[in-house]
N, C-alpha and C positions, 0 to 999 in steps of 0.2 A: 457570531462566535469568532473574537478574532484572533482566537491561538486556537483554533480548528485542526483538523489532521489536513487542507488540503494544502498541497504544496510542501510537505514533506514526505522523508525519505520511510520505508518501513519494509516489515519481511514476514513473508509467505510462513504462517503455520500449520495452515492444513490447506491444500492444494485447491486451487481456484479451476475450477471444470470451464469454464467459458460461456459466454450466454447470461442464462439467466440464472445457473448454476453457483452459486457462492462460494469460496473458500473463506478463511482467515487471516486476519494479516494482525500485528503488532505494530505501533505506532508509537513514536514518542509525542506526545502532547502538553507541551508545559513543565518539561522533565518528569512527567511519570506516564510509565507504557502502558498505551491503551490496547486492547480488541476489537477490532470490526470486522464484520460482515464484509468480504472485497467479493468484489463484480471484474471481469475484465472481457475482453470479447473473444480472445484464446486463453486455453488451460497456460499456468503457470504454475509450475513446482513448489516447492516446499521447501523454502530456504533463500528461494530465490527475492532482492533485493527488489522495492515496488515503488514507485511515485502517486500519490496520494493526487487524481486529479479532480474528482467533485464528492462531494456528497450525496448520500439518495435518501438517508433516512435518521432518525438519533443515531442509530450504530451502524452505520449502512455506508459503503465508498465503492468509488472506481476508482482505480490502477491498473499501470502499463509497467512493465517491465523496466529495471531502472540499472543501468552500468555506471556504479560510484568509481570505478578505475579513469572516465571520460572528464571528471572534472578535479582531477589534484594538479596544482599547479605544477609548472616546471621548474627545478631548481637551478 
């Protein structure tokens, strides 16, 4: 799959419990936003911005926490 969701940026729609606990996240994949299943190993909010880092299943990801203010260039 090589415009997959991993290695893209995306955002918490229903809250990610941690564990084995799944929330949702939104993803853009090919310019149209997908749904998956997110996995992370701490609770993460609802709103908050995620990095897509593997796959687990057809609709199924893990993500960590992602700070888009950490990479704007400097003018």
């Amino acid at each position: 799959m090589p415009d997959g969701p991993v290695g893209k940026v995306g955002r918490v729609l229903i809250r990610i419990r941690g564990g084995d606990a799944p929330g949702e996240v939104v993803v853009s994949v090919a310019g149209t936003p997908e749904a998956y299943l997110a996995y992370a190993e701490e609770g993460i909010a609802v709103g908050t911005d995620v990095l897509v880092i593997a796959t687990r299943a057809a609709r199924g990801v893990d993500v960590v926490p992602w700070d888009r203010t950490l990479f704007i260039p400097e003018r």
